[in-house]
N, C-alpha and C positions, 0 to 999 in steps of 0.2 A: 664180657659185658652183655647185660641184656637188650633188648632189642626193642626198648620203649623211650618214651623221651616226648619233650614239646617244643612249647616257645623257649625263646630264648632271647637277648634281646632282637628280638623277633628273629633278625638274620641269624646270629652266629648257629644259635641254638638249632635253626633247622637242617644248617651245616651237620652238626650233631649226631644228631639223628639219623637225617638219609646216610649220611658217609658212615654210617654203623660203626662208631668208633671203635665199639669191643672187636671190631677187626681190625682195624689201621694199629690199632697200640701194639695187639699182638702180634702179629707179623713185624713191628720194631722188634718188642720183646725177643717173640722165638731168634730173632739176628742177634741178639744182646747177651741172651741170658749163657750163650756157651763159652763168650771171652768173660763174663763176669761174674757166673759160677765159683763159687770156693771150691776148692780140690778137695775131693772125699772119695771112699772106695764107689759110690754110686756113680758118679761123674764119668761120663764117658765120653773120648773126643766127639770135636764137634762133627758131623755128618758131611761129604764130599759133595763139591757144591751142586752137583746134580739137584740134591735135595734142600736147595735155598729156599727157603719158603715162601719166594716169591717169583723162582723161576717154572715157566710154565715148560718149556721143553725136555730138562733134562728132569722131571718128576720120577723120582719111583717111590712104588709101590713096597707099603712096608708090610711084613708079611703076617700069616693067619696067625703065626705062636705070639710076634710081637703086638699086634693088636688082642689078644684074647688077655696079654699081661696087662695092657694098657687098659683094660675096662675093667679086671681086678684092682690097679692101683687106683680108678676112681675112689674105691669104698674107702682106704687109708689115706688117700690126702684129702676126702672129705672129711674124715675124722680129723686130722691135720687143723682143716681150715675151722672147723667148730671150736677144738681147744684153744687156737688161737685168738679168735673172735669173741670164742664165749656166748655165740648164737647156735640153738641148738640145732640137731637135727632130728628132722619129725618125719619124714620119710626118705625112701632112697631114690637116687637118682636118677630115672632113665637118660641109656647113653646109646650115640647110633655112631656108627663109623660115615664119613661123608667124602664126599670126590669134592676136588677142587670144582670141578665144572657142576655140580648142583650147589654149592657155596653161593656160587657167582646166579647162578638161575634165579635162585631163591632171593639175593640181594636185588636183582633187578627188576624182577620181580616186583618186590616192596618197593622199589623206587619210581615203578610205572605208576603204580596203585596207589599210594599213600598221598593224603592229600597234602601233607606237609610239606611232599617232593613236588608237588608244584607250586604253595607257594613260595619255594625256594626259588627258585627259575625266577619268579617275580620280584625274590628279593635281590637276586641277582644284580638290577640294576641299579637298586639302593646300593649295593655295597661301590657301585663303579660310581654312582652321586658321592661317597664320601669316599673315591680314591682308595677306596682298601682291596678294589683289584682292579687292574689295568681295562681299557677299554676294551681291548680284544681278544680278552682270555672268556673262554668256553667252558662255564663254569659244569655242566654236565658230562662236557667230554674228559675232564679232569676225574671226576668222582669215578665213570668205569674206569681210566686207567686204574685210578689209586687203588680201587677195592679188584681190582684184576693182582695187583702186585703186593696186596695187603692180605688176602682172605687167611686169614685164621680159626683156630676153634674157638668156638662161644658157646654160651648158653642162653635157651630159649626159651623167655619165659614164659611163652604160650603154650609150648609143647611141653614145658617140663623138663627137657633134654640136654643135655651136653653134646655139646657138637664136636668128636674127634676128628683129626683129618690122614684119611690113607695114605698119605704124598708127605709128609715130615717127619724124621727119627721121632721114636717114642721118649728118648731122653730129654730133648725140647720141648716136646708139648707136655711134661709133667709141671714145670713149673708155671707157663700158663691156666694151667687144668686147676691148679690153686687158687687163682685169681678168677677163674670161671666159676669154680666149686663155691666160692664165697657170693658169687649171686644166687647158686641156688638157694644156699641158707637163707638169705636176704630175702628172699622170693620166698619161702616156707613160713619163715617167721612175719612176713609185714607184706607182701603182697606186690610185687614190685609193680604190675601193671599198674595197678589203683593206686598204691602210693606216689608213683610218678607225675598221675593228673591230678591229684589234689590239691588244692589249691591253687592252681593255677586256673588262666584267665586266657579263653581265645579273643584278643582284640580286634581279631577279624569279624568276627559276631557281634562286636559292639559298634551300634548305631553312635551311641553318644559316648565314648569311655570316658570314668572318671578318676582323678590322681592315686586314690584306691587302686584300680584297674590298672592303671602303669606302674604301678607301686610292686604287684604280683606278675609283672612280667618276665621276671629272671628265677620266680621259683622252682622252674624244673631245671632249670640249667646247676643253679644252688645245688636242688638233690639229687642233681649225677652225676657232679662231684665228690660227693658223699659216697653214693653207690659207688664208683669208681678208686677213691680215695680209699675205702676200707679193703678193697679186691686189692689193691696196691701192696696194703700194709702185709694181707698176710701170704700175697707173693713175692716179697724183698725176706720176709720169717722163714718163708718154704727155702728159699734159697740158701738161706743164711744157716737152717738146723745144722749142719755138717760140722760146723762151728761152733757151734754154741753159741753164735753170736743172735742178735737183735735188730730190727730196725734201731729199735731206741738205743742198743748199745753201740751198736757200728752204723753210721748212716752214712759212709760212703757207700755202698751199691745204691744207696739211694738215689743222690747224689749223681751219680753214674749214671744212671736211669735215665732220670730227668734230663740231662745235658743230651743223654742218645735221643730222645724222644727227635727234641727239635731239630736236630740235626737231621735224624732219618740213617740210614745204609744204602752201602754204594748197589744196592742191587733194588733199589728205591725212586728210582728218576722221577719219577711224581711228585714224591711226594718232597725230596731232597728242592727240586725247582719251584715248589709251589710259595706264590707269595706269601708275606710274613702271615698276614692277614688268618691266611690259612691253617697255617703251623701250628699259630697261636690256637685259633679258636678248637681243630682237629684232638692237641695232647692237652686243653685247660683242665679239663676234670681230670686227668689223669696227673699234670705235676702239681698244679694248683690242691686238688682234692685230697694228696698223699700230704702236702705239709698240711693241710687244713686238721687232718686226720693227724698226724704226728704231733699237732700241738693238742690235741684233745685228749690222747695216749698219756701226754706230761702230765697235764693237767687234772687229770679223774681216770685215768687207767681204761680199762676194756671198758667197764660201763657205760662212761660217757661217751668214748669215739665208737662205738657200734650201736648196740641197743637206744641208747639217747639221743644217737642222730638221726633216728629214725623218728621217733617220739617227739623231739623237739626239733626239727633241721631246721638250720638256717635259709635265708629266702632272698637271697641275695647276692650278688658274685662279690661286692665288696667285705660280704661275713666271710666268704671263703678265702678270697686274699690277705685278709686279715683278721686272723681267726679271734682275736682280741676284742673286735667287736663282736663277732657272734656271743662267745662267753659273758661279756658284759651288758648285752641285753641292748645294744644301741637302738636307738630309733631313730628315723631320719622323717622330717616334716614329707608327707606329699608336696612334689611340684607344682605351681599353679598352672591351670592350662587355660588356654582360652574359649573362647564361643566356637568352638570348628565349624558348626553348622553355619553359623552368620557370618564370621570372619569371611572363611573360604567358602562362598556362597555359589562364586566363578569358577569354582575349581572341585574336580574329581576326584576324591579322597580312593589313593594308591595304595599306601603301607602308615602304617602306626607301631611305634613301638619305643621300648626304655631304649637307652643309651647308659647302659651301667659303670659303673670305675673299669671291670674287664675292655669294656669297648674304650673308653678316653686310656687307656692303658697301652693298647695295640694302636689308637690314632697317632698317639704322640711319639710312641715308639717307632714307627713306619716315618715320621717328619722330623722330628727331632732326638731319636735314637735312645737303644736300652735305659741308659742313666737319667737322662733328663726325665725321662718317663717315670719310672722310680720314684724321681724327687716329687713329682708331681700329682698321679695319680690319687696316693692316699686323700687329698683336698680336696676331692671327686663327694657332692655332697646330693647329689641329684641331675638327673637329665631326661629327655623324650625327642625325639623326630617324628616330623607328619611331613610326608612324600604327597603330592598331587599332579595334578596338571590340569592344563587349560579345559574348562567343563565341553567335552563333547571332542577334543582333540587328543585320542591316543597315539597318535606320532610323535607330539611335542617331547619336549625332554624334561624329564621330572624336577620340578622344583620342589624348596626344600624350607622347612622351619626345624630349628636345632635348639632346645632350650639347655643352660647346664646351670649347677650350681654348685659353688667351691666352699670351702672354712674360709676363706680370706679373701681380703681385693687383691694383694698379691698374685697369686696361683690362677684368678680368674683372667686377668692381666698376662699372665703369662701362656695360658693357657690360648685364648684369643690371638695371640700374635702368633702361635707356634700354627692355629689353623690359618689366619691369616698370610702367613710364608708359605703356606701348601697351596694355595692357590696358582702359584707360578704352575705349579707341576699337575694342578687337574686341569686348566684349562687351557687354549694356546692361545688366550690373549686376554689379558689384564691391565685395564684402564682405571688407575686412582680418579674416582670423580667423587669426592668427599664435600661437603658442601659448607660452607657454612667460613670459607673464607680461610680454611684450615689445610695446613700446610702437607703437600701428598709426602705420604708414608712409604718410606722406604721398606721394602717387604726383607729386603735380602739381608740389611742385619737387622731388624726389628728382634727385639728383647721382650719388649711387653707394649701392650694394646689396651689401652683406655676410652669413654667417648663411643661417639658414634663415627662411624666409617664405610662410604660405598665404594664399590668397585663395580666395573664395567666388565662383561666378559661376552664370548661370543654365543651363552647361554641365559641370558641376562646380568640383571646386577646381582650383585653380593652385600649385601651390609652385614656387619660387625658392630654390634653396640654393647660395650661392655659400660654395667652399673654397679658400683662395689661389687659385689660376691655373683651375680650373676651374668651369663654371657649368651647376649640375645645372637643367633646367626641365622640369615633368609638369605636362599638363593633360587634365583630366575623367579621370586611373585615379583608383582605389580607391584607401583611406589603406593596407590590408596590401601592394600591389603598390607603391604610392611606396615603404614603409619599408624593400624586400626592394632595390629599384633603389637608395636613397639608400647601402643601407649596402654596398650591393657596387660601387657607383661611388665612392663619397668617401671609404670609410674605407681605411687604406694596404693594400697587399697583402703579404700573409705570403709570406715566400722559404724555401721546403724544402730543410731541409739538402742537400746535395750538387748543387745547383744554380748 
């Protein structure tokens, strides 16, 4: 994987990035690829576990003749990944051999310095406002473990370089080196640094954003998907040639893949215990990105799933989850937002950002489980969060405006109550004070959530107001700042004559 990347919806994406995923994947992979290898005369057992590629103690060192072959088979499984892609190659690769301990230098390094790794740490506390991690998980202290027990080869697209590693059988790192060789192409032909920020939109810059600007909040996350999804395809092909098989003919190593990703390896403790939250957003571009890729492969062949998703990429995590809209051109209305500046007049503007189908995919999924998620998600038709707090009070605890919007009153109903039952479990005390002479809601088997509804908690109140297809959510503002939000997000909008 290369080593660039942005927003995302705000949090996941910066997750993304600092956690370098083109390492986390490959360190699964290199675990993977030796029980899911086809038998061919190339195939050689897998390596003693000394050389786990994620054990730090028992590391050896692999030697000068097998590294001098491994920087020869760069030039042939780059040719490899070209014919498979069909993106050319315009020059050759440089390649350096690297120690685990400059891996790890070099990642922390970037994570001291980049400004993204801090406002991670900041996003930090948004993700524990919406319960997608635990109060007292140490989200920093997490990322060195994982990238300590993760580090694998990548490539850099600054430097131009493939990064090999002296501490892993060279029979492992060839079928990564596939999936690494396809960024360089990627990088040769289209630019990956520049292609990455394009079009996208730092929200942190914006004084005033508008539906436009949250609109473009998920497109680097969209094209690292892509970037990742195509590195997928043609290391499931590298794997598969012994065969003569195909991704598109054989998709069980696919298949395979994917189920390892989330799981992780028992020589993984990191990454195996890390909440859903994590899991999810760590392998998205990699499971999500290979079928986004695989239906594009059906659909219009190498063409379109390499060269044209470059050219045209989707901008959205819902085009990636379901590649049928990207192909059909979907458009989704901007979400209306409100006055930020006037509304929250009181209050210190913390984080801004989309809430895309990925994200209501992994809430629902963490509250109400894989399936129910599934059935749901698709009816994900827009959303945004704006995090604050009390104007001049950085101790307070960050309050919350949640906008969503569904294809149905159904899914929007259903969606509401499914946040409305998580409530037990982010806060430790929840008081139904619903007003209006209306009878308190049973959270623990609620089904669906219609109306308006407050709740008491020991971080303020909660309201849930759901209006057909939209689902208005605040927690800990003031009852004058909900009443100013409720009535300029739900009630219809007035159209001035000559309009």
């Amino acid at each position: 994987m290369n080593t660039t990347g942005h927003s995302f919806p705000k949090f996941a994406n910066r997750l993304l990035q600092i956690a370098c995923l083109f390492l986390t994947l490959a360190g699964i992979l290199l675990a993977q690829t030796s029980s899911q290898q086809p038998s061919s005369p190339q195939t050689q057992p897998s390596p003693p576990a000394s050389q786990s590629p994620s054990g730090d103690a028992g590391d050896q060192k692999i030697s000068p003749k097998e590294a001098e072959q491994l920087f020869r088979d760069v030039d042939e499984i780059l040719k490899f990944a070209s014919r498979d892609s069909d993106l050319p190659i315009k020059q050759e690769v440089k390649r350096k051999l690297t120690t685990r301990d400059e891996v790890v230098a070099y990642l922390q390094k970037t994570m001291a310095e980049d400004k993204d790794a801090q406002r991670l740490r900041r996003s930090e506390l948004v993700l524990k406002k919406f319960g997608l991690l635990p109060a007292d998980f140490n989200l920093q202290d997490f990322l060195v473990k994982l990238l300590r027990e993760q580090v694998a080869g990548y490539y850099d697209a600054k430097t131009k370089t493939v990064n090999l590693l002296d501490w892993i059988a060279a029979d492992q790192q060839r079928p990564v080196m596939a999936h690494e060789l396809t960024h360089a192409l990627q990088d040769q032909s289209f630019g990956l640094d520049k292609w990455m920020k394009a079009g996208d939109v730092d929200l942190d810059e914006k004084k005033n954003p508008t539906p436009e600007d949250l609109e473009k909040d998920e497109v680097s996350e969209a094209r690292q998907a892509v970037v990742e999804g195509q590195a997928m395809v043609v290391l499931i092909d590298y794997m598969l040639q012994p065969t003569g098989q195909s991704l598109l003919t054989s998709p069980q190593l696919a298949n395979a893949l994917k189920e390892g990703m989330l799981v992780g390896t028992s020589d993984s403790p990191a990454f195996q215990n890390a909440p859903i939250f994590l899991k999810e957003a760590l392998t998205f571009p990699y499971r999500y990105g290979l079928d986004f890729e695989t239906e594009l492969l059906r659909s219009g062949g190498k063409q379109k799933a390499f060269a044209a998703a470059f050219t045209d990429p989707p901008e959205s995590t819902r085009q990636i989850m379901e590649p049928k809209t990207y192909l059909s051109g979907e458009r989704i209305e901007p979400m209306r937002l409100p006055d930020l500046k006037e509304d929250f007049k009181n209050y210190d503007r913390f984080d801004i950002g989309s809430m895309g189908e990925f994200d209501v995919a992994i809430l629902i999924d963490q509250y109400a489980g894989v399936e129910t998620s599934h059935a749901i998600y698709p009816h994900w038709r827009g959303g945004y969060y704006y995090a604050v707090r009390p104007k001049g009070d950085a101790s307070a605890p960050l309050a919350l405006l949640y906008v969503s919007r569904w294809s149905e009153d159904d899914s929007a109903a259903k969606f509401a109550a499914i946040y409305a039952k998580a409530l037990g479990k982010r806060y430790h005390h929840v008081q139904d004070s619903t007003e209006q002479g209306r009878a308190a809601v049973e959270l623990q088997n609620l089904e669906s959530l219609t109306g308006a509804h407050t709740w008491l908690t020991e971080q303020g109140s909660v309201v849930i107001n759901v209006q057909a297809t939209t689902v208005f959510i605040s927690e800990g503002l003031d009852q004058p700042t909900n009443e100013r939000l409720e009535k300029e997000l739900l009630e219809p909008q007035t159209v001035t004559a000559g309009r």
